[in-house]
VEXLO-555486 format. One record per residue (C-alpha): residue number from 1; residue in one letter; x, y, z. Coordinates in steps of 0.1 Angstrom, whole numbers, plus 5000, padded with zeros to 4 digits. Last residue first. Example, Ala and Ser with C-alpha at 12.3 -4.5 7.8 and 13.67 -1.06 7.14 Angstrom:
REM residues 2
<num = 2 | residu = S | east = 5137 | north = 4989 | up = 5071>
<num = 1 | residu = A | east = 5123 | north = 4955 | up = 5078>
This chain:
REM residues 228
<num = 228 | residu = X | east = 7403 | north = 4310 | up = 1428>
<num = 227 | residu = X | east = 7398 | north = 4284 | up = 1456>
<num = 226 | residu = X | east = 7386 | north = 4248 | up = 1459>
<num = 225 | residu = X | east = 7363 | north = 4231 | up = 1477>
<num = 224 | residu = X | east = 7333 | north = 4241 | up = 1458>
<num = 223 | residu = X | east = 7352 | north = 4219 | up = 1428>
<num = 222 | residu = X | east = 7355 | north = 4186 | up = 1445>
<num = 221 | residu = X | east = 7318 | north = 4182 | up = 1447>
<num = 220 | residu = X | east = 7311 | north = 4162 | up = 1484>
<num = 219 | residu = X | east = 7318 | north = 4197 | up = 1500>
<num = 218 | residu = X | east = 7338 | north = 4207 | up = 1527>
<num = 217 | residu = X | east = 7329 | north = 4212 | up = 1565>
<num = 216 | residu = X | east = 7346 | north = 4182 | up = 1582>
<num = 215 | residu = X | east = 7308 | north = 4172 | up = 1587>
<num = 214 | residu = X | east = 7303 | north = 4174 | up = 1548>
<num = 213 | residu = X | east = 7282 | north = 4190 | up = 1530>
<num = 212 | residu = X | east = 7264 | north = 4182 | up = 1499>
<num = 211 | residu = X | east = 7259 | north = 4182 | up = 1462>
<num = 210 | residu = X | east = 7232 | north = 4161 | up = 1446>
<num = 209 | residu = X | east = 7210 | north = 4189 | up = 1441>
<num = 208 | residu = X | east = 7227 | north = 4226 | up = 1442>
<num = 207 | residu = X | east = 7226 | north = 4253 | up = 1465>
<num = 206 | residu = X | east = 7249 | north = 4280 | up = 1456>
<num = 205 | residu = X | east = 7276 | north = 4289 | up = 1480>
<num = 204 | residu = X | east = 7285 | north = 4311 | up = 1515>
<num = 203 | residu = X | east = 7302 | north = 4292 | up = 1539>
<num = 202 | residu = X | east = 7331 | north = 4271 | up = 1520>
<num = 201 | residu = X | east = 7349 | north = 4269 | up = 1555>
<num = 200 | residu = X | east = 7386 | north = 4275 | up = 1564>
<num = 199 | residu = X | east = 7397 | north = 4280 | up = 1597>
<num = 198 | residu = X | east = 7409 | north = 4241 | up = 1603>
<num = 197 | residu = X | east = 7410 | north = 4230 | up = 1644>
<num = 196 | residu = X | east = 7387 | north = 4215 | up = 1647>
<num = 195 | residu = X | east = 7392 | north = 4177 | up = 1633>
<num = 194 | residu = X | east = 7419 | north = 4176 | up = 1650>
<num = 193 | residu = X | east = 7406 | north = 4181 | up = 1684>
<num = 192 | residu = X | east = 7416 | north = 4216 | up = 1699>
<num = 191 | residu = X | east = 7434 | north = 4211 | up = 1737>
<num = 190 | residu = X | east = 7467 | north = 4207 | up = 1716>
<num = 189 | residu = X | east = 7458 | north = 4234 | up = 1692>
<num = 188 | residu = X | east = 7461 | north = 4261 | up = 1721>
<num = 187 | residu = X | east = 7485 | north = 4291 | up = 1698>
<num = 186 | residu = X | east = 7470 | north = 4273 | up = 1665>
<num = 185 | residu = X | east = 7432 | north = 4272 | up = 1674>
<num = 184 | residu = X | east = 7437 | north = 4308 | up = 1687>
<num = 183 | residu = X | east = 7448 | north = 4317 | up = 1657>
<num = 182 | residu = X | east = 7462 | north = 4297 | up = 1627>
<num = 181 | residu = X | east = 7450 | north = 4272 | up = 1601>
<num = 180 | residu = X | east = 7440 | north = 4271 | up = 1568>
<num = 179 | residu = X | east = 7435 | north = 4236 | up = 1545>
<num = 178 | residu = X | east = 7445 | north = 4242 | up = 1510>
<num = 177 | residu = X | east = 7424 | north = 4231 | up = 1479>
<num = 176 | residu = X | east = 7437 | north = 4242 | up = 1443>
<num = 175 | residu = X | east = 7443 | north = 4208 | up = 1432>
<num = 174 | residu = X | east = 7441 | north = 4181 | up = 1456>
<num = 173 | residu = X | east = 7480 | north = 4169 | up = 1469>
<num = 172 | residu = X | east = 7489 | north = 4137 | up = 1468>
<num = 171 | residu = X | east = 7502 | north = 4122 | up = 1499>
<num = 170 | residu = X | east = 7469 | north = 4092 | up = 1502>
<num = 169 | residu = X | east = 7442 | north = 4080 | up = 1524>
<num = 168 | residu = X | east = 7421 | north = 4105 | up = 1513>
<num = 167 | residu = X | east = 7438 | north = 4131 | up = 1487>
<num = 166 | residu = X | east = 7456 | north = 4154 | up = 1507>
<num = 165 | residu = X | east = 7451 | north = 4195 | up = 1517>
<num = 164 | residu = X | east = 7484 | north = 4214 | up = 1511>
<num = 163 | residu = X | east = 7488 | north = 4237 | up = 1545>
<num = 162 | residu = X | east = 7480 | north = 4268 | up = 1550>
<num = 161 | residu = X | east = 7494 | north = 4296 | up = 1575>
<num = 160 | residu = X | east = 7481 | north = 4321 | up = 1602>
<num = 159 | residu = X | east = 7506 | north = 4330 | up = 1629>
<num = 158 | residu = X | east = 7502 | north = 4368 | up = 1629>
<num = 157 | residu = X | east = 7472 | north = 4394 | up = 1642>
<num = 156 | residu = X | east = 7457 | north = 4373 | up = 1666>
<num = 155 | residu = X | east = 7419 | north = 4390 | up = 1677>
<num = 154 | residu = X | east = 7411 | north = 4410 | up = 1700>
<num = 153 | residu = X | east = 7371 | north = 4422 | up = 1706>
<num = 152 | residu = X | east = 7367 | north = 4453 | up = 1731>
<num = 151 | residu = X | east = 7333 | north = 4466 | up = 1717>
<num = 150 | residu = X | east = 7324 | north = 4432 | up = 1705>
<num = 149 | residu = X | east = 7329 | north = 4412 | up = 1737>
<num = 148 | residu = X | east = 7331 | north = 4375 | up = 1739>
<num = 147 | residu = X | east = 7349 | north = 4353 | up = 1765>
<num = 146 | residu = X | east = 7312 | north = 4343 | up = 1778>
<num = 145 | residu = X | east = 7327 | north = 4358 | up = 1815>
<num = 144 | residu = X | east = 7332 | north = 4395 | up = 1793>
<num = 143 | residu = X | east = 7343 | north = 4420 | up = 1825>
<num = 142 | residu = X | east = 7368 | north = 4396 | up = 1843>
<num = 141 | residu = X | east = 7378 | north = 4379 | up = 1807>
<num = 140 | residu = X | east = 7392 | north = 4413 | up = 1801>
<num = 139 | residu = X | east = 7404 | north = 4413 | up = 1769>
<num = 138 | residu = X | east = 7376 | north = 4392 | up = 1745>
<num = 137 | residu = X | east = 7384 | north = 4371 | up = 1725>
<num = 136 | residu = X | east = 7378 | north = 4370 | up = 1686>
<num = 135 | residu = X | east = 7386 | north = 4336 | up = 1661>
<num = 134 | residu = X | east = 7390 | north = 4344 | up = 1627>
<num = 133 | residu = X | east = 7363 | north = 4316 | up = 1606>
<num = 132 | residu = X | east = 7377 | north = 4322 | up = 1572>
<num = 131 | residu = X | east = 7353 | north = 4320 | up = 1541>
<num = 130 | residu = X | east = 7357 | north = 4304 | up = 1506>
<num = 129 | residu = X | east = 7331 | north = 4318 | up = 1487>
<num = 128 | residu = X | east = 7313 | north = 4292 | up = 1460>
<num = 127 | residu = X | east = 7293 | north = 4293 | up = 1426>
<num = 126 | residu = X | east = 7322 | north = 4309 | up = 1409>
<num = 125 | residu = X | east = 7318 | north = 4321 | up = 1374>
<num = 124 | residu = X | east = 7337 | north = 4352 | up = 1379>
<num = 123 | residu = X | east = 7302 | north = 4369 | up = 1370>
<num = 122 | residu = X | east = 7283 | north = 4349 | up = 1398>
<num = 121 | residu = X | east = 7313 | north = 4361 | up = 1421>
<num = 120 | residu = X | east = 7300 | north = 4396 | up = 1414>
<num = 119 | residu = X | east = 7268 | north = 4386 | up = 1419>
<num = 118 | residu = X | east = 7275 | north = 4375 | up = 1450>
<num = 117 | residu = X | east = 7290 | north = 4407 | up = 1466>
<num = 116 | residu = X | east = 7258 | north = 4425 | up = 1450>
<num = 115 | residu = X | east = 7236 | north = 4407 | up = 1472>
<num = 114 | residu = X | east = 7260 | north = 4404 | up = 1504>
<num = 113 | residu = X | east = 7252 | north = 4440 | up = 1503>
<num = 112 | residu = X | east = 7277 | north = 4466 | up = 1492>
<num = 111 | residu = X | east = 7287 | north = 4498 | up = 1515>
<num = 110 | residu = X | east = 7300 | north = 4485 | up = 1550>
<num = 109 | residu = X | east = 7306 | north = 4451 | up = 1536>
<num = 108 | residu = X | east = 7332 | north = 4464 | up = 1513>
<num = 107 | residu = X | east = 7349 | north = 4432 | up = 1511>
<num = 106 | residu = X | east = 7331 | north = 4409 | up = 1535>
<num = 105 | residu = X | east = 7326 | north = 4404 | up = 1566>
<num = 104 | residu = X | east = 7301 | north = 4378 | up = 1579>
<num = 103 | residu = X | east = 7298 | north = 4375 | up = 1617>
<num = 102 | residu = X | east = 7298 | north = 4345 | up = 1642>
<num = 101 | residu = X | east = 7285 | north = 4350 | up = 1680>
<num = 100 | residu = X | east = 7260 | north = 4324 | up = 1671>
<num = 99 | residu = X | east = 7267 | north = 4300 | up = 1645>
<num = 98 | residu = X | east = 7274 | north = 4301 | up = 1604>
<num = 97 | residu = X | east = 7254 | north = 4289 | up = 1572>
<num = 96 | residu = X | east = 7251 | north = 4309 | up = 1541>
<num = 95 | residu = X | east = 7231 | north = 4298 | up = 1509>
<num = 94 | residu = X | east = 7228 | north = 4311 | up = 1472>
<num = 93 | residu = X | east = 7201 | north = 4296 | up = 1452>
<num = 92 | residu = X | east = 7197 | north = 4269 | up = 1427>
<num = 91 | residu = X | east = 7183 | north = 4242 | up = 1441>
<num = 90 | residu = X | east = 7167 | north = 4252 | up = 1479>
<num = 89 | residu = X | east = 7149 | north = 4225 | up = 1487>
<num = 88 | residu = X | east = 7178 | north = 4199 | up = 1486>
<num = 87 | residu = X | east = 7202 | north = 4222 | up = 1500>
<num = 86 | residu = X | east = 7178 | north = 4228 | up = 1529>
<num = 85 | residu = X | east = 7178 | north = 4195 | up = 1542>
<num = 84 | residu = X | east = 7218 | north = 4194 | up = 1535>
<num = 83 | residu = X | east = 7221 | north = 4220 | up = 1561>
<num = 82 | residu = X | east = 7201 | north = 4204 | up = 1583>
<num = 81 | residu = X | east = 7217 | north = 4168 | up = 1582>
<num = 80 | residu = X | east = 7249 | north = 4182 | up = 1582>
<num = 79 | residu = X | east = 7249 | north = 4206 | up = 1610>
<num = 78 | residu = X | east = 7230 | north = 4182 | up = 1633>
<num = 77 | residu = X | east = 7255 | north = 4154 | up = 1627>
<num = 76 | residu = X | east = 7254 | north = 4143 | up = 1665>
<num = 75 | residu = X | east = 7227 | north = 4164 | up = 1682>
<num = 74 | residu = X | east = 7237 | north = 4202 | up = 1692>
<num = 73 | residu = X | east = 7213 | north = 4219 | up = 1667>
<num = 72 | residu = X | east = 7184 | north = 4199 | up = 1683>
<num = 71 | residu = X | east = 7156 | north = 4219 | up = 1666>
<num = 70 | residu = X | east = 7127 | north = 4244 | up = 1667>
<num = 69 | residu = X | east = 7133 | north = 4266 | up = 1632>
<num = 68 | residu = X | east = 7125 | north = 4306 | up = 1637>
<num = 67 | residu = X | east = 7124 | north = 4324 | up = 1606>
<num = 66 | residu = X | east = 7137 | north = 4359 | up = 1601>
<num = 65 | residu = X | east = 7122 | north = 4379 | up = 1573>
<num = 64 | residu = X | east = 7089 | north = 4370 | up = 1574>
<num = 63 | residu = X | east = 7088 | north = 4380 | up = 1612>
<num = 62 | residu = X | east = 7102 | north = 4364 | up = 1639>
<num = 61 | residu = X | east = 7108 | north = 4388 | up = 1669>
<num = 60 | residu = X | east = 7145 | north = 4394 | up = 1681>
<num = 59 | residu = X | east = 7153 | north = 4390 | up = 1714>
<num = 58 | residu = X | east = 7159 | north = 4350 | up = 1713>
<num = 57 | residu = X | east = 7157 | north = 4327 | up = 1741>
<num = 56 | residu = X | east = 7166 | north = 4292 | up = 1740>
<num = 55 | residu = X | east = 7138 | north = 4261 | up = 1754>
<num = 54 | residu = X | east = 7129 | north = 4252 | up = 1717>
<num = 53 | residu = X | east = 7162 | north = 4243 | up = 1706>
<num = 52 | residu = X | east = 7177 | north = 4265 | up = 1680>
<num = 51 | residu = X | east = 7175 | north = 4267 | up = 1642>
<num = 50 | residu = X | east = 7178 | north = 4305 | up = 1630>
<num = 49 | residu = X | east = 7163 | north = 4310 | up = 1595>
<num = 48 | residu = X | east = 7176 | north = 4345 | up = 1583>
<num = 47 | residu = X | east = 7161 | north = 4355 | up = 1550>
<num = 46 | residu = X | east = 7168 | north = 4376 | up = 1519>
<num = 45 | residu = X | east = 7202 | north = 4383 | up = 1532>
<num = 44 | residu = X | east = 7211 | north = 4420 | up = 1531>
<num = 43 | residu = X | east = 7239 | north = 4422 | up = 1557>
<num = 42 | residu = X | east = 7215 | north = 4440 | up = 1579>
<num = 41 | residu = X | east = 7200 | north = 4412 | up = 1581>
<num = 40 | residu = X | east = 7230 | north = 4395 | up = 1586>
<num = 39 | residu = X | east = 7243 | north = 4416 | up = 1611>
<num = 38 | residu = X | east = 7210 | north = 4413 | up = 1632>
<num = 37 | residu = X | east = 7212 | north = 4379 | up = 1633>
<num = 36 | residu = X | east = 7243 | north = 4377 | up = 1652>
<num = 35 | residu = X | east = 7235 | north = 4403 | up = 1675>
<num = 34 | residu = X | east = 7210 | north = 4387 | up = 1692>
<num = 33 | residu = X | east = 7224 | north = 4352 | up = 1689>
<num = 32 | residu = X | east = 7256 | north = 4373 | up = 1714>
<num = 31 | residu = X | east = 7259 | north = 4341 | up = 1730>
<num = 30 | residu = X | east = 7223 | north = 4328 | up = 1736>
<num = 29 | residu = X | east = 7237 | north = 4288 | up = 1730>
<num = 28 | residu = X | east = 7242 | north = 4266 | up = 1701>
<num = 27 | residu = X | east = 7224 | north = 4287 | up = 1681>
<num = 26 | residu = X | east = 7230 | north = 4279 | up = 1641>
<num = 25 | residu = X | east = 7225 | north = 4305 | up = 1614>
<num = 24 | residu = X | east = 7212 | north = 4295 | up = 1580>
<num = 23 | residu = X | east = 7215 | north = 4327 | up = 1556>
<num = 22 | residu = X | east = 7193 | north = 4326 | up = 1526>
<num = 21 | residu = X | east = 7206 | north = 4352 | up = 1497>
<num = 20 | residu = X | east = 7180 | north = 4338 | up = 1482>
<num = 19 | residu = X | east = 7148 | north = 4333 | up = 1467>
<num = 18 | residu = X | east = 7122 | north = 4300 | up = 1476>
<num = 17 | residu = X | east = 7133 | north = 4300 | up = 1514>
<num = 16 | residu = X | east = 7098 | north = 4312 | up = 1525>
<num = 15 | residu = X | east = 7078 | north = 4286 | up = 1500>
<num = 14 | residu = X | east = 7100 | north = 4256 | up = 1511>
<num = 13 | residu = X | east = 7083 | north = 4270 | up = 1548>
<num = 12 | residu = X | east = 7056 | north = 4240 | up = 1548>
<num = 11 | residu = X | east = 7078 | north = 4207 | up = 1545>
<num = 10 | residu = X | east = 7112 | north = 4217 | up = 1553>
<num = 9 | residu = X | east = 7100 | north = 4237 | up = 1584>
<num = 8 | residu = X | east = 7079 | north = 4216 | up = 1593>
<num = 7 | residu = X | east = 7102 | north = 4186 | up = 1595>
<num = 6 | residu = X | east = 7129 | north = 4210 | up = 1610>
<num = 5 | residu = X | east = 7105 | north = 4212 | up = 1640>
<num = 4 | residu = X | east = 7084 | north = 4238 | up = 1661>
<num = 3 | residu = X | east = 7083 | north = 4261 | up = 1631>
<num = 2 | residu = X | east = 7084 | north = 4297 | up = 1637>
<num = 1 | residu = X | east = 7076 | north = 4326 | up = 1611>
């Protein structure tokens, strides 16, 4: 399917997105999108809705399995706004949002889908994964301009570390939330804004009225933020 706005998307495709695994990918550019949305159907998720801008190019046909959504995914807030959108259409089913060039691994992964990885954390009574956003380069920069190369992908092996996360405007500590850090967003954090430069991301969690995202990529229910 392909919708030429998010509006028509959220008003004519609720039926398409009506039983998850639903993953939400993001295409900022044409960076290995290909790719990207090939792993995650092959992944398992029920869906893949890409959102892109109408003018990208994409490889892969739409079918009823992957769902083409015309947007600005580069306006202010886009992440948000969209990912919320489908939150409040999607109550009660699991969710997954991540961007181009981006690539869910899981525990077993190469055996289990991302099916059977949720229902195991549906019998630990967890409706969120905390995920880790590692950060690949490529070796020869010469031979891979975009920086990105998946048969010669490197990636830090040491320097990764947590931090307590604090209560807003205060020193106490939340309980059982850390903020992650490390990487290449650790070895050149001083061109990084603040704000970016966190690995940690509650990607993959059940959709749930009322309870939304954040654009520092936590949740506005204390609990999703937290881990096990």
């Amino acid at each position: 399917m392909h919708y030429d706005s998010l509006d028509a998307f959220l008003s004519a495709g609720r039926d398409q997105i009506a039983k998850g695994p639903i993953a939400l990918l993001f295409a900022e550019d044409e960076v290995e999108l290909d790719t990207s949305i090939r792993h995650h159907v092959d992944a398992g998720f029920r869906r893949i809705v890409f959102f892109a801008n109408p003018e990208l190019r994409s490889g892969v046909p739409v079918s009823d399995r992957i769902i083409r959504v015309d947007t600005d995914v580069l306006a202010e807030g886009a992440l948000c706004n969209i990912v919320n959108s489908v939150i409040d259409i999607c109550d009660g089913q699991w969710l997954y949002y991540c961007f181009n060039a981006e690539y869910l691994f899981y525990p077993f992964c190469e055996h289990r889908t991302v099916g059977e990885m949720i229902a195991f954390n549906v019998e630990e009574r967890r409706d969120t994964v905390l995920t880790y956003v590692i950060d690949l380069y490529a070796g020869d920069l010469w031979a891979s301009p975009t920086a990105v190369s998946l048969d010669d992908a490197h990636l830090d092996k040491s320097g990764y570390y947590a931090l307590a996360r604090h209560k807003p405007g205060t020193q106490d500590p939340e309980e059982r939330q850390l903020d992650f850090f490390g990487g290449l967003r650790w070895r050149f954090e001083e061109h990084v804004p603040l704000p970016r430069r966190r690995i940690d991301r509650v990607a993959l969690f059940k959709a749930q009225k009322g309870i939304h995202l954040r654009p520092d990529h936590t949740f506005t229910e204390p609990e999703y933020n937290t881990y096990s």
